[in-house]
C-alpha positions in Angstrom: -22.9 -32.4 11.3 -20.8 -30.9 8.4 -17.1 -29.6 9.4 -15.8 -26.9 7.9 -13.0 -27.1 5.7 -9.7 -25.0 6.7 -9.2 -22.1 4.8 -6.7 -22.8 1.6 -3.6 -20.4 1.9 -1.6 -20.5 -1.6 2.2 -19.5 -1.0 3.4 -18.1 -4.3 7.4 -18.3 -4.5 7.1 -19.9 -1.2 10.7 -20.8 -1.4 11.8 -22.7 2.1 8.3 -22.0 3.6 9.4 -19.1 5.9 5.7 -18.3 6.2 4.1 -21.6 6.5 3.6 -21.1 10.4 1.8 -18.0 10.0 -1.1 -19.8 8.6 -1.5 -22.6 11.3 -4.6 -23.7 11.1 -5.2 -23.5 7.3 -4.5 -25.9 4.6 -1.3 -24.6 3.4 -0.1 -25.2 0.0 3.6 -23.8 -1.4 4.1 -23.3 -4.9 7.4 -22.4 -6.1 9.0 -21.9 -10.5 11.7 -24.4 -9.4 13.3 -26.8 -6.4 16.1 -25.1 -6.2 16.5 -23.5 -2.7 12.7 -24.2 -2.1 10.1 -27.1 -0.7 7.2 -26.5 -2.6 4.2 -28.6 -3.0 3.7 -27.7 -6.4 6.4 -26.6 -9.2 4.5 -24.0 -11.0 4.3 -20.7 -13.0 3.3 -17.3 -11.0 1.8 -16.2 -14.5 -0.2 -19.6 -15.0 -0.6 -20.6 -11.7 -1.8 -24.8 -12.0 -4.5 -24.3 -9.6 -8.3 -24.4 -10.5 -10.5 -21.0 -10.4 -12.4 -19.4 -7.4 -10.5 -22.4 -4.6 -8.0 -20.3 -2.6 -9.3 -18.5 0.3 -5.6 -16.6 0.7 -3.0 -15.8 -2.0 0.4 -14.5 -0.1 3.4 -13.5 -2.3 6.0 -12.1 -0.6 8.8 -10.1 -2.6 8.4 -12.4 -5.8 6.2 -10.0 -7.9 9.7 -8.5 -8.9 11.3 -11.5 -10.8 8.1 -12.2 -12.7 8.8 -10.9 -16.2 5.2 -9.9 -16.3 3.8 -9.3 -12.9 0.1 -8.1 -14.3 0.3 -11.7 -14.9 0.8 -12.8 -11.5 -1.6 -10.6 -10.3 -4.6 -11.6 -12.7 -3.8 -15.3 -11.6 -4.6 -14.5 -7.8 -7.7 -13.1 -8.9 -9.0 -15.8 -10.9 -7.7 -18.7 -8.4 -9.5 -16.5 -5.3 -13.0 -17.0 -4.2 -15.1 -14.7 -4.3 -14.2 -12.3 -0.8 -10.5 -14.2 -0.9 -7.3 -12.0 0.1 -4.5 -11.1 -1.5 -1.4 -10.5 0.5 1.4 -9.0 -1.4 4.7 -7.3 -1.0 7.3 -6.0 -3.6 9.9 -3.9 -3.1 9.9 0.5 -4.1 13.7 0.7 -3.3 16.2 -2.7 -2.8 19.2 -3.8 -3.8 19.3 -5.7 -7.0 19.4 -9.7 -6.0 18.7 -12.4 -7.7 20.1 -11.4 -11.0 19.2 -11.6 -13.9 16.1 -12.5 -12.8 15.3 -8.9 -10.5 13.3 -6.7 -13.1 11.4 -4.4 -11.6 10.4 -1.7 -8.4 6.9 -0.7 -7.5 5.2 2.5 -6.1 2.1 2.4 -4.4 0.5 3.5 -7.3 1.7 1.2 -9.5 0.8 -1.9 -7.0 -2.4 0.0 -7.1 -2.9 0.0 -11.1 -2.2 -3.6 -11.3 -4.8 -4.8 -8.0 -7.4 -2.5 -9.5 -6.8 -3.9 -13.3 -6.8 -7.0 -12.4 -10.2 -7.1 -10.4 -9.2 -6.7 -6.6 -10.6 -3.7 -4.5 -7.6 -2.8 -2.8 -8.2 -2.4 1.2 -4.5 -1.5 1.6 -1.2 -0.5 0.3 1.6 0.2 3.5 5.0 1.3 2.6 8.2 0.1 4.8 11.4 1.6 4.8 14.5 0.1 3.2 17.2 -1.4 5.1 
């Protein structure tokens, strides 16, 4: 009898693993630029994530995409490291504070989220807006 392998969540800019519980259950893997203030499993590059094509079932990136000097990049990379029917859970801020600095560069509408998903491969299922605090 074969098991079935957990799905494969990949954390990008997982930081402290705030998220790590919300995917009990899977095999959970943080990847994170630097040690500082995070617990990654893997030190590693949004823009050239060090993970092999088509193996993550889940990509979640939670309000990094705005200190990657070239978040197309990022994007592109969760495409290529997704299998085929894979997910892609992402949030970026429209309006915050700066923080972070000088690494905060930019601020997304929906379309803009949008343009990058649907250059970069994805079919885009949904795009929800939140307010600011």
């Amino acid at each position: 009898m074969r098991r079935e392998r957990p799905p494969l969540v990949v954390d990008v800019g997982c930081g402290e693993r705030p998220y790590a519980d919300f995917f009990e259950g899977a095999y959970y893997v943080g990847l994170n630029y630097g040690m500082d203030d995070a617990s990654p499993d893997i030190v590693g590059d949004a823009q050239q994530l060090p993970l092999k094509s088509n193996c993550a079932d889940i990509v979640f990136s939670t309000q990094v995409i705005e200190h990657v000097p070239h978040p197309e990049k990022l994007v592109r990379e969760a495409f290529r490291v997704l299998k085929p029917r894979g997910v892609l859970l992402l949030t970026g801020p429209f309006y915050w504070p700066l923080h972070e600095e000088p690494h905060d560069f930019y601020r997304f509408t929906r379309y803009g989220f949008e343009h990058l998903l649907v250059s970069a491969g994805f079919e885009v299922m949904s795009i929800r807006g939140m307010l600011a605090p």
